[in-house]
C-alpha positions in Angstrom: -35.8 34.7 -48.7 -33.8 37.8 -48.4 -34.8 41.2 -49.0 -32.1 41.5 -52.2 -33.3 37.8 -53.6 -37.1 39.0 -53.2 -35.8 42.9 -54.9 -34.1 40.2 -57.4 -37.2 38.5 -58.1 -39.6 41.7 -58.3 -37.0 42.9 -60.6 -37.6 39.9 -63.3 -41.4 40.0 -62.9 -41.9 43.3 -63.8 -39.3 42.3 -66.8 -42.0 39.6 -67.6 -45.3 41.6 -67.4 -43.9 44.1 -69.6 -43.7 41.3 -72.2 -47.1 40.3 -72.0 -49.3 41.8 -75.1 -52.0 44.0 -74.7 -54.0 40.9 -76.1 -53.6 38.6 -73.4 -53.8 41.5 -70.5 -57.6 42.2 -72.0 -58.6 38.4 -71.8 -56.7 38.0 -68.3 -58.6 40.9 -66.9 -61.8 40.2 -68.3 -61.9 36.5 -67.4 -61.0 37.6 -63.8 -64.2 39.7 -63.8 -66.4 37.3 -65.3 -65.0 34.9 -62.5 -65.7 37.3 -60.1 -69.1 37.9 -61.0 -70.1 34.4 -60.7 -68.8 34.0 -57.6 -70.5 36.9 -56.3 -73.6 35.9 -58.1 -73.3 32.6 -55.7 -72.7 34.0 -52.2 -75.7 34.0 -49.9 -74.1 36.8 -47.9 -72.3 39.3 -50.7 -70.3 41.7 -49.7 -71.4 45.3 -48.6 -68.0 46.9 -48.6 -65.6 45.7 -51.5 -61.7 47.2 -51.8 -60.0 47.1 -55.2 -58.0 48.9 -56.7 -57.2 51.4 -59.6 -55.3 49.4 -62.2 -51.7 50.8 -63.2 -50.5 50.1 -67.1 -49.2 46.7 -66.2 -51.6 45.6 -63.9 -55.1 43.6 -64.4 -58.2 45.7 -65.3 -61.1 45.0 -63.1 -63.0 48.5 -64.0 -65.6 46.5 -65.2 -66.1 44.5 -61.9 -66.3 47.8 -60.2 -69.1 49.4 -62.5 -70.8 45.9 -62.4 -71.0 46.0 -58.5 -71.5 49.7 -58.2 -74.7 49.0 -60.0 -75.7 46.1 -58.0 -75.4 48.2 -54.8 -72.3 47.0 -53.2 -70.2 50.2 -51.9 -66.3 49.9 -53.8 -64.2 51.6 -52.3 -60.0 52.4 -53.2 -57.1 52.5 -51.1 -55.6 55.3 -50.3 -52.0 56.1 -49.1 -52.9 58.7 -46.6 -49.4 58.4 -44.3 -46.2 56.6 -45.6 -45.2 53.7 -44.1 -49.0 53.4 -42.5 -52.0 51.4 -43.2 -53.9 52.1 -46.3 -57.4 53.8 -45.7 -60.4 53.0 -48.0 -62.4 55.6 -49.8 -65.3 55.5 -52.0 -65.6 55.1 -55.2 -68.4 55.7 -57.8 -68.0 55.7 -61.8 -68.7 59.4 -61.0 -66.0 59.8 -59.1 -62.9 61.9 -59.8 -59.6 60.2 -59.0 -56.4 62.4 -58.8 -53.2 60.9 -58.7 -51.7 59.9 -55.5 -48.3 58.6 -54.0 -46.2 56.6 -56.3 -48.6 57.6 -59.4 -51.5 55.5 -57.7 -54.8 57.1 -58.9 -56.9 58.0 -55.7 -60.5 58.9 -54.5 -61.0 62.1 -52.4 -61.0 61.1 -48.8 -63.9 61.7 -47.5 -65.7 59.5 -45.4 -63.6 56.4 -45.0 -64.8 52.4 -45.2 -63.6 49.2 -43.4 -64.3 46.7 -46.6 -65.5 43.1 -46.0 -63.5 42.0 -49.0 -60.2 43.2 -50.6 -58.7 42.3 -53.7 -55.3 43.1 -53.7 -52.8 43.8 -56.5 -50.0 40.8 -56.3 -46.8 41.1 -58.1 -45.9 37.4 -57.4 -47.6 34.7 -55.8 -47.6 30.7 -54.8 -50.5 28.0 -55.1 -51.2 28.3 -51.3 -52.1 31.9 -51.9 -48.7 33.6 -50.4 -48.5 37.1 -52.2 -44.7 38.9 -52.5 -45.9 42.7 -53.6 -44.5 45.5 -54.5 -41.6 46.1 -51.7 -43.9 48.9 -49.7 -45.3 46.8 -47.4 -48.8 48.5 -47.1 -51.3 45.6 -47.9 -49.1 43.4 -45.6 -49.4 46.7 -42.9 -53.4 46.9 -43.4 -53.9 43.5 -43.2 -52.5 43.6 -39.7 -54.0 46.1 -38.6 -57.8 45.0 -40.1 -56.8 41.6 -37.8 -55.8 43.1 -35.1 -59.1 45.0 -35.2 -60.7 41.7 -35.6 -62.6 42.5 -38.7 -64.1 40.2 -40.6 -62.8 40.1 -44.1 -61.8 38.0 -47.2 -58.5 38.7 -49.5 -58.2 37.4 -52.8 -54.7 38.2 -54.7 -55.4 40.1 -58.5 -52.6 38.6 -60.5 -51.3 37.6 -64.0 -51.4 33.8 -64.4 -47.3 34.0 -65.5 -47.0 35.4 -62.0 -47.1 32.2 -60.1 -43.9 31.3 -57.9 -43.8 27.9 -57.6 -41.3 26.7 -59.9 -37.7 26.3 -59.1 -36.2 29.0 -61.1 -39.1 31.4 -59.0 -38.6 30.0 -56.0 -40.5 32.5 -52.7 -39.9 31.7 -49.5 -42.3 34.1 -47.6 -40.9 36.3 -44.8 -42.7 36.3 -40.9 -44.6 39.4 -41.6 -46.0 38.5 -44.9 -49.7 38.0 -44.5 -51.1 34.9 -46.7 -54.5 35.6 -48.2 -57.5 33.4 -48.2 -57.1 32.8 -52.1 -55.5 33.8 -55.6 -57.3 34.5 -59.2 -55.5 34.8 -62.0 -56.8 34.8 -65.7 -56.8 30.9 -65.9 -58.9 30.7 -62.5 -58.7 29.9 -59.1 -56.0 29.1 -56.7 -57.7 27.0 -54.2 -54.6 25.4 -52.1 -54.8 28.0 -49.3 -55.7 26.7 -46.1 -59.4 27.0 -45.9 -60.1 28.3 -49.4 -63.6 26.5 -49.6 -65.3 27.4 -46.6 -64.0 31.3 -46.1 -64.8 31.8 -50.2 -68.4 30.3 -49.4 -67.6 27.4 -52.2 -69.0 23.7 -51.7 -66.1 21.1 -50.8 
C-alpha cells in the first residue's frame, strides 16, 4: 500500500471513530479491561513492566486497567516522545502521578527513571485479523518496536482498538509496508484477535 492510500485510509477511520457514541466507546473500553484482567488473572508469569498508554478523546479508555494493575503491583509505565523521529522511552506511572501534555497533545509522565516494559499495548488506528496494525503516520511504535528487538528484549504487544477498526474487508483493504512490525495479537471491544502467527503460545493461552 502506498503512503497516500494508507494517509487515504487514516483519513476515513478517524471519520468513522468520530461517529461512534460515547455509549459504545464506554462499553468498548470497559470490556477491553475486563478482558484484560482475566487474562492477566491467568498468566503464571504476569507481567512486571506493563506500557499503555494515556487515552486521547477518540481513543479506548483503559484508566481503569492501569489503576487495577497499579494496585496489584505491576509497574505501568507511559510512553514518552522524548526525540522526534526516535524511539519512544517509557516512564512511570502512578494514579498519583502528574501528567503534562507532551508532543502532539499526548499526555506525558515526568521522565524520570525510565523502564524497558515486558508487555505493550499499543494504540492502533487500523488493524487486520492476523494482528498487522497501520497507526497513526509517526512511525514511533513501529521505531520502538525495532529497536526493543534489536535489543533482544523479551516482550508481548497487543494492539488497543475499536472493533469498527478492523481492515479486512474489501472496501478497507491494508496491505502492510516492510517496516511495519506485526504484533503478537489484537483486542478490540468484541474480543480477541487470535489469527496472528503464534497468538496461543506467546499470550500464554491453551491451544
Amino acid at each position: 500500500m502506498s503512503k497516500n492510500n494508507a494517509d487515504l485510509l487514516r483519513m476515513r477511520l478517524r471519520a468513522e471513530r468520530k461517529t461512534m457514541s460515547v455509549d459504545l466507546r464506554q462499553r468498548q473500553s470497559q470490556r477491553m479491561c475486563e478482558t484484560l484482567k482475566t487474562w492477566f488473572a491467568t498468566l503464571r508469569d504476569t507481567p512486571r513492566i506493563v506500557a499503555a498508554f494515556w487515552p486521547m478523546a477518540d481513543e479506548p479508555d483503559l484508566r481503569p486497567l492501569l489503576e487495577h494493575l497499579d494496585q496489584s503491583g505491576v509497574i505501568v509505565v507511559l510512553p514518552v516522545v522524548v526525540k522526534r523521529h526516535a524511539p519512544l522511552e517509557f516512564y512511570r506511572w502512578t494514579p498519583d502521578t502528574a501528567l503534562t501534555p507532551g508532543n502532539f497533545g499526548v499526555m506525558e509522565p515526568p521522565c524520570t527513571q525510565a523502564f524497558t516494559p515486558d508487555l505493550l499495548l499499543v494504540p492502533t488506528l487500523g488493524f487486520t485479523s492476523a494482528s498487522d496494525r497501520l497507526g497513526y503516520g509517526g512511525g514511533y511504535y513501529d521505531r520502538t518496536l525495532a529497536a526493543l528487538h534489536a535489543q533482544h528484549a523479551q516482550i508481548m504487544t497487543i494492539g488497543i482498538a475499536w472493533a469498527e477498526a478492523q481492515l479486512d474487508s474489501p472496501s478497507h483493504a491494508y496491505q502492510p509496508q516492510s517496516h511495519d512490525v506485526r504484533l503478537d495479537a489484537m483486542l478490540t471491544g468484541q474480543g480477541w484477535c487470535p489469527a496472528a502467527p503464534n497468538f496461543q503460545q506467546k499470550l500464554g493461552f491453551s491451544a
